[in-house]
Each structure stands twice: as structure tokens, then as C-alpha cells.
N, C-alpha and C positions, 0 to 999 in steps of 0.2 A: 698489803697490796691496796691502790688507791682507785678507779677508776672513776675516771673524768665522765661524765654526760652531756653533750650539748642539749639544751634547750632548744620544744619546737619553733619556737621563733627564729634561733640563730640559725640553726640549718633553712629555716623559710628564706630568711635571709642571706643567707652566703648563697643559696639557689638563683635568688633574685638577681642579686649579682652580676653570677655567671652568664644567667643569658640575658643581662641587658648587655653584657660585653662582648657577645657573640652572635648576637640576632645581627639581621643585616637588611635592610629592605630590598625587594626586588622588585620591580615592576611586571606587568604582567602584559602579553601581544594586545589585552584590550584597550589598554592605555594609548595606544596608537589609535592612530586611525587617516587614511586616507581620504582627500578631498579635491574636486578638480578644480582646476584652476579657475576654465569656464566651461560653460556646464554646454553651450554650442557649440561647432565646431564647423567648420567651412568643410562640404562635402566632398570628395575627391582623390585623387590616386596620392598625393601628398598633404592629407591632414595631417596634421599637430596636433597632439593632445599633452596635457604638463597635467602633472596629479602632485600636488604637496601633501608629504608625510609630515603631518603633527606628533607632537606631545600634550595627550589632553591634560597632563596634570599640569601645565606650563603654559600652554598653548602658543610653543614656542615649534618653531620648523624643525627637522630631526634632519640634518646633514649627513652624509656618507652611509646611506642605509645601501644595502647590498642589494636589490631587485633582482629576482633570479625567475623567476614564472611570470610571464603575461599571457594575455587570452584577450583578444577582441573579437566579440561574435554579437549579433540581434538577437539574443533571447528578447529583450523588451517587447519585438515586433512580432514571437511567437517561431524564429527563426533561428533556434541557438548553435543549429549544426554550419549556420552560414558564418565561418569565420575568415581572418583576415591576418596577413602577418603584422607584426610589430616589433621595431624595430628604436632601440634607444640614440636619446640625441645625447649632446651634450649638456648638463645644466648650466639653466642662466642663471638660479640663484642656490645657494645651497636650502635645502630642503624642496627643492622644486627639480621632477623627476618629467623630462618631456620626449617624449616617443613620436615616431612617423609611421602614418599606417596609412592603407586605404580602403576607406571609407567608401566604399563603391555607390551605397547607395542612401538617399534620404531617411530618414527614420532614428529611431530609437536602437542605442548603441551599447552591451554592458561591457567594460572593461574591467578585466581581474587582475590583480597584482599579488605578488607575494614576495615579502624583502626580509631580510636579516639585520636587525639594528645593532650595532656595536654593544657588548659588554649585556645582552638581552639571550636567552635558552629557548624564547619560543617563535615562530613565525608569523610574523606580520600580516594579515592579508585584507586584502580590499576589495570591492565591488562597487564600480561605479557605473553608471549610468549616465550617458552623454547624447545630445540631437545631433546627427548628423542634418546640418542645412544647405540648402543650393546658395 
């Protein structure tokens, strides 16, 4: 009766192998990141606000991302239970996410987001910070 033994290197190697042909990269929700478009906003019962989702490995716009939570309220101002609805427009470019809210009052504004990006397992989220000005 004969048996065979592999050596530890061939098994290190057929190891090696296998998971370079099965590893997969994934990206991870940090990889994103949320940015306003502009950081003022015209104060009012119909402000605009547009937030582009990035790709920081690329820092290329991230198109057809799902946005399912928003929050517009003045924490900034030390007022975070003063909140405001918001309400999604239609985008003017892909990767540019623009909302209609009102902005009742002057001051310091934070805005939260939270989106789903295609072909991505974790959530997205943002926190921005914008002036509402007269």
C-alpha cells in the first residue's frame, strides 16, 4: 500500500489559491459620505436643500441611492426637538439628492439622511449641517 503525502507548502498553496478565487471586496457604509451642495440656504417655507452622496474611494457621485429617513431639526441652535418636514424633489443630477422643507427660522440647521446604495449590506447615513439665511 502506497500513500501519498502532500507537502506543507502545496497545501499552503492550493489554500492560497482558493481564497484568492473567492475573496470578494466589499465596501463598507464609511466609504460614503454625504455633502451639501451649499452649505446656505435661503430661509423660508420653501427652502431647497440638495445633499450629494459620494464615493470617497473614487470621489465619484453615487446615482440611484435609495433615501428612506430624513430629519430636519436645530440641534445646532440647541433646539433639536424643533423639527420640520421634508419632503424629496426630483434630482437635477444623478448623485445630487434635493428636498423641500421649511425652514421657518434663521439659524443653524442639522439635516440627517439615511440611504441604501445598490449592490451595498450596510446604511448610509449623514449628518449635515446647513444656515438657514433671511
Amino acid at each position: 500500500m502506497t500513500t501519498n503525502y502532500l507537502s506543507p507548502s502545496a497545501i499552503l498553496g492550493s489554500v492560497a489559491i482558493v481564497l484568492a478565487a473567492t475573496t470578494t471586496s466589499f465596501a463598507a457604509a464609511t466609504d460614503y459620505e454625504f455633502q451639501l451642495v451649499e452649505t446656505h440656504v435661503s430661509q423660508g417655507p420653501e427652502a431647497t436643500v440638495a445633499a450629494r452622496l459620494i464615493d470617497k474611494r473614487t470621489e465619484k457621485p453615487v446615482p440611484d441611492a435609495v433615501i428612506f429617513t430624513t430629519r430636519m431639526d436645530m440641534a445646532p441652535e440647541g433646539m433639536e426637538a424643533m423639527t420640520t418636514p421634508v419632503e424629496p424633489l426630483p434630482s437635477p443630477e444623478p448623485g445630487v439628492y434635493t428636498f423641500k422643507t421649511n425652514l421657518s427660522m434663521e439659524g443653524g440647521w442639522r439635516f440627517k439622511l439615511a440611504a441604501k446604495v445598490q449592490g451595498e449590506t450596510d446604511t448610509v447615513q449623514g449628518e449635515l449641517v446647513l444656515q438657514a439665511t433671511p
